[in-house]
N, C-alpha and C positions, 0 to 999 in steps of 0.2 A: 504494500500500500504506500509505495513511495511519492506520490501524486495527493494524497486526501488532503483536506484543506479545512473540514471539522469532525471533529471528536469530542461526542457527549457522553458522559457516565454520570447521567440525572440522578441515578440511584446509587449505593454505596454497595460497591463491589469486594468480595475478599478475593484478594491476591498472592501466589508463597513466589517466591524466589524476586528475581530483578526484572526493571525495565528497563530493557538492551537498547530501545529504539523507540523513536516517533517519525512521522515525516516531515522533513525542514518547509515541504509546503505550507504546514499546518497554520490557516489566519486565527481558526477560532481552538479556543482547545476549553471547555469546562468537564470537571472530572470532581463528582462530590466525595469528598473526605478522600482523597487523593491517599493510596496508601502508601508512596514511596517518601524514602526521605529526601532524595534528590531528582531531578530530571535528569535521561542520559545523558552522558557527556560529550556524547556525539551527535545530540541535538541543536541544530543551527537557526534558532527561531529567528530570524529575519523579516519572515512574510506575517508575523503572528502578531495581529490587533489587539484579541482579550484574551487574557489567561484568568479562568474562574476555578478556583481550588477551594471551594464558602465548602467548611466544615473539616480541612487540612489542618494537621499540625505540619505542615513543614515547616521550616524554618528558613532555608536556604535554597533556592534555585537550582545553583549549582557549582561545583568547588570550584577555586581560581576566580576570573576574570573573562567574562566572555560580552565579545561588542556587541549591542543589540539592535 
């Protein structure tokens, strides 16, 4: 799905292991109670308007410095 451009999880999803990947197309991305602690690192949000994480504890984006 290297193309998508939104990604909804209205509802609260359980997850085990990691998120390897998103697609750098992505404009909209809302994801309730988000259950990672970071976005992948090889996530290039560029194209991405609104990021909605309402009900997330993250804390952090993602490690380092990345141009947005």
């Amino acid at each position: 799905m290297r193309n998508l451009k939104l990604l909804m999880f209205p509802i609260a999803w359980t997850f085990s292991g990691n998120l390897n990947y998103l697609s750098n197309e992505l404009g909209y991305l809302y994801w309730k109670r988000y259950p990672f602690n970071l976005l992948p690192p090889c996530f290039q949000p560029h194209k991405l308007v609104e990021l909605n994480f309402c009900g997330s504890k993250i804390k952090q984006l993602w490690e380092g410095r990345k141009v947005v």
